[in-house]
FIKOL-29309 format. One record per residue (C-alpha): residue in one letter; y, x, z. Coordinates in Angstrom, 1 decimal, always signed. Layout:
 resn      v      u      w
    A      Y      X      Z
...
***
This chain:
 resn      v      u      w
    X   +0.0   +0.0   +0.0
    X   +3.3   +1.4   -0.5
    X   +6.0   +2.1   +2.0
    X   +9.3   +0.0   +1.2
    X  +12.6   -0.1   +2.6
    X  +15.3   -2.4   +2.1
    X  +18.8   -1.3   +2.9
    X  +22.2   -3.6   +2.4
    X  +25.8   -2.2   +3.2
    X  +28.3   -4.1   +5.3
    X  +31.1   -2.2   +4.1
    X  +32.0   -0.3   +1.4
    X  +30.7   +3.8   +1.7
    X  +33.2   +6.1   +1.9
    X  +31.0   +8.9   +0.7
    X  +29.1   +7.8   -2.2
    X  +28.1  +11.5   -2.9
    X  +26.5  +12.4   +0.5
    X  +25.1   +9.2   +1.2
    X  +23.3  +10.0   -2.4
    X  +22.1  +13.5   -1.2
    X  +20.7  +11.4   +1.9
    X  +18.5   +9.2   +0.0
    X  +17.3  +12.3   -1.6
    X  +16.7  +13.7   +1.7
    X  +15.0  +10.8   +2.9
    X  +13.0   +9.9   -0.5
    X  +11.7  +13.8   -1.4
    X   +9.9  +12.4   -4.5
    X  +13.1  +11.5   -6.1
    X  +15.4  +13.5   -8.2
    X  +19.2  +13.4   -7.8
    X  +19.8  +10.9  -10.7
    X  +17.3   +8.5   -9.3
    X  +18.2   +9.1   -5.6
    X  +21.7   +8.2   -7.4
    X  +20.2   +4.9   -9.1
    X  +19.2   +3.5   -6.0
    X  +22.8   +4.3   -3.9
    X  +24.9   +3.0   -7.3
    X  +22.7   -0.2   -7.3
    X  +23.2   -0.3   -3.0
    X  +26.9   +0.0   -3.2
    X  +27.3   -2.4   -6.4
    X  +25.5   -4.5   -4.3
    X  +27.3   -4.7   -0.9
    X  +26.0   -7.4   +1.5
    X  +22.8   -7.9   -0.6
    X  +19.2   -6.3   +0.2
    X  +18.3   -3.3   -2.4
    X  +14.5   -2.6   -2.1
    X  +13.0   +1.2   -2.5
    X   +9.8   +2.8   -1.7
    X   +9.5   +6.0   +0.6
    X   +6.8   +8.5   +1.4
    X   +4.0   +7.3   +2.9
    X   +4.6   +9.8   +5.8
    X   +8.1   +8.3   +6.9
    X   +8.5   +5.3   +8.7
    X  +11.5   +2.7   +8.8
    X  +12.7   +4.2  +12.3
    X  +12.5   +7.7  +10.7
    X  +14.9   +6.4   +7.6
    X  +16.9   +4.8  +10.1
    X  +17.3   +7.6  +12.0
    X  +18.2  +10.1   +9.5
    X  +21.0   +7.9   +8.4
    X  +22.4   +7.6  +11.6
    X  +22.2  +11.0  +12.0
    X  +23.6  +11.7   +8.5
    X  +26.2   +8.9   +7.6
    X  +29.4  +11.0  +10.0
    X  +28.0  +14.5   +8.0
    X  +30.9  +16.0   +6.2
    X  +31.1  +17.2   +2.6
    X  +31.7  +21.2   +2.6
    X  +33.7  +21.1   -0.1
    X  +36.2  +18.5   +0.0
    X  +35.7  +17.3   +4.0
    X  +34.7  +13.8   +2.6
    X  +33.3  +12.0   +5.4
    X  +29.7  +10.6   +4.4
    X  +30.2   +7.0   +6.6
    X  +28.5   +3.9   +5.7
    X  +27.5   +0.8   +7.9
    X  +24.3   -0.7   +6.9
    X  +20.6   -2.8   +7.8
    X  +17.7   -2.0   +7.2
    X  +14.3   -3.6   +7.2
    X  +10.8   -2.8   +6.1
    X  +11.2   -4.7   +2.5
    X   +8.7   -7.7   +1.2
    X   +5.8   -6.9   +3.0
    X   +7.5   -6.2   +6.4
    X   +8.7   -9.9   +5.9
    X   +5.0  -10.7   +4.9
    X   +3.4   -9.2   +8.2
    X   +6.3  -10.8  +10.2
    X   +5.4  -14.0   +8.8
    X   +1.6  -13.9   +9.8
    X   +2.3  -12.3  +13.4
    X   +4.3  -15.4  +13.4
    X   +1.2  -17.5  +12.5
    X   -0.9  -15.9  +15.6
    X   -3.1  -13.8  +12.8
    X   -3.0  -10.1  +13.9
    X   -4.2   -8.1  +17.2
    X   -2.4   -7.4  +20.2
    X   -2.0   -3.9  +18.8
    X   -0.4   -5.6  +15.6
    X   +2.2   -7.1  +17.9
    X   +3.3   -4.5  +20.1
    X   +3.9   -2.0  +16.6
    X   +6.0   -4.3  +15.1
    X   +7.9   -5.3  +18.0
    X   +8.4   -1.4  +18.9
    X   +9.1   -0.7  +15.0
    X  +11.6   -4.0  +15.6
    X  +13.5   -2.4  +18.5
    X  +13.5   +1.3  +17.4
    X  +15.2   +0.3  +14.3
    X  +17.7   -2.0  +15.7
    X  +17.1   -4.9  +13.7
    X  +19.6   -7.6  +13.9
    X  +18.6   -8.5  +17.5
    X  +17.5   -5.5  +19.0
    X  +19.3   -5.9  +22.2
    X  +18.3   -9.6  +22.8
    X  +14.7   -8.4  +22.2
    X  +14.6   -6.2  +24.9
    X  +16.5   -8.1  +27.3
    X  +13.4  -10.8  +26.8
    X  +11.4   -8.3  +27.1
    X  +12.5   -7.1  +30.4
    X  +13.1  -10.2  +32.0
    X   +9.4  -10.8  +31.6
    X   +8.6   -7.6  +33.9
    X   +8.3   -8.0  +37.9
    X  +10.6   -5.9  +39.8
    X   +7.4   -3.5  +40.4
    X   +7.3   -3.2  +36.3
    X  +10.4   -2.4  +36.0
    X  +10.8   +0.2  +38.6
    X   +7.8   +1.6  +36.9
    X   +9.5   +1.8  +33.5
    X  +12.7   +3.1  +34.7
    X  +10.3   +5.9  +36.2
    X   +9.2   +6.7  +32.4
    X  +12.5   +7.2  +31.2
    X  +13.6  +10.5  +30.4
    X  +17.1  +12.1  +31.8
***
């Protein structure tokens, strides 16, 4: 099966260039013109889903992450800032599994990894998500998860 994103900007990029040498980053199978392709036809696009496929190897959190961690990287050159606000979700067949989770069809297992995918990406409701979730836990539970988080 292949591994799609989907990725729509809320507002305009202000550095087309960079946020084209991210995808290529990102998307290592890709040359520059069709790491380009995919950013013109995201940015002609504003406010509507663009689908692409990624390596196999990478993950929706790791795309996620690498543009967070990329979109305030400066150009050498000419200092242009690389900024751009966007989603992102896991593309057709995210939707798909969502849907049958939805239906009770999938394991335990199946639940907790796209929950965890949910929250680590920060889709639309991340923060609503895991205030459910922690209203759920006892007091015990939750003094043993604050004892798992790292300082």
């Amino acid at each position: 099966m292949k591994n799609i994103v989907r990725i729509k900007l809320i507002n305009q990029c202000a550095g087309k260039l960079q946020f084209v040498k991210n995808i290529k980053l990102i998307c290592t199978n890709l040359g520059l013109k069709e790491a380009k392709d995919i950013v013109d036809n995201i940015c002609t696009q504003p406010f509507k889903y663009v689908e692409f496929e990624i390596p196999n190897n990478t993950s929706i959190y790791d795309v996620k992450k690498l543009l967070d961690d990329l979109s305030w990287t400066s150009i050498s050159r000419d200092d242009e800032m690389a900024f751009y606000n966007y989603e992102i979700n896991g593309g057709v067949q995210w939707q798909r599994e969502a849907n049958m989770l939805k239906l009770g069809i999938g394991s335990r297992e199946d639940y907790l990894d796209f929950i965890k995918q949910s929250i680590q990406t920060n889709f639309g409701n991340s923060e609503e998500l895991i205030t459910f979730v922690l209203n759920k836990l006892s007091d015990e539970q939750l003094k043993q998860t604050l004892e798992k988080i790292e300082y």
